[in-house]
N, C-alpha and C positions, 0 to 999 in steps of 0.2 A: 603266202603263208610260209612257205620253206625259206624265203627269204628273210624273215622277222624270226623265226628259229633258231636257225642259223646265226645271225644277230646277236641273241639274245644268250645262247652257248656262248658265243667268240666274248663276247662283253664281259662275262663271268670269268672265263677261263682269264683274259687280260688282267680282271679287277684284282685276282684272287694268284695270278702266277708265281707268286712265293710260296704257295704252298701246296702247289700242283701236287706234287711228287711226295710229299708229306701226307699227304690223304689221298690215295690214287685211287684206292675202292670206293671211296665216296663219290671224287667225279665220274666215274668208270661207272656208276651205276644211277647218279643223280638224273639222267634226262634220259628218261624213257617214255616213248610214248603209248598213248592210249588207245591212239589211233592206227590199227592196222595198216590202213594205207601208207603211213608214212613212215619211215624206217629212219631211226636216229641213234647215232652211236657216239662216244666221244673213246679215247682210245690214251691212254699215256703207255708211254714207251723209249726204246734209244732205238735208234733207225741203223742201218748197215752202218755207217761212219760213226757209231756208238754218241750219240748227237740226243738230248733228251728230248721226246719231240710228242707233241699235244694235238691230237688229231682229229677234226671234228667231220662226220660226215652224217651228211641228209638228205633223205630223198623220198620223191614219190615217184609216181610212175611218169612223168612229165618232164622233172627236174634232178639234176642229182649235183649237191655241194659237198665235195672234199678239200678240207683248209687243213695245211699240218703247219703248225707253230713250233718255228725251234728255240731252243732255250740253250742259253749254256748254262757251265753248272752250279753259276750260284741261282739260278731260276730267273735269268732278263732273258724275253721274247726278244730275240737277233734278227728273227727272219719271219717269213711264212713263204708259202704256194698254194696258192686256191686255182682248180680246178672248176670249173660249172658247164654241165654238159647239159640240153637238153634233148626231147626227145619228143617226137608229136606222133 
């Protein structure tokens, strides 16, 4: 399930990256969950190397996905780093 979330974030933020930064409140606030157990955050920002950078993380108490998407700055995804840790 965090993996179809996750997904399903990353797919929007792709579909929609022109205009990330154009409506940051929007996606900053669009995926919330409902679900306690699962902690979901998306995150726009410039990172230390002032880099506009799209930052998806998700987690339950099992799994934990952080994807940061960098952009430059007419808003094309150049890069990413996904991180997946779990935990039993």
């Amino acid at each position: 399930m965090i993996y179809h979330i996750h997904d399903v974030i990353r797919q929007d933020l792709i579909a929609n990256q022109k205009d990330l930064f154009n409506m940051q409140h929007y996606y900053t606030h669009k995926f919330r969950s409902n679900n306690r157990l699962i902690d979901i955050n998306v995150g726009l920002f410039r990172n230390d190397k002032q880099q506009l950078t799209a930052q998806i993380y998700v987690a339950d108490k099992h799994l934990k996905i952080r994807e940061q998407l960098f952009l430059d700055e007419r808003n094309n995804i150049i890069d990413n780093d996904l991180i997946i840790k779990r935990y039993e």
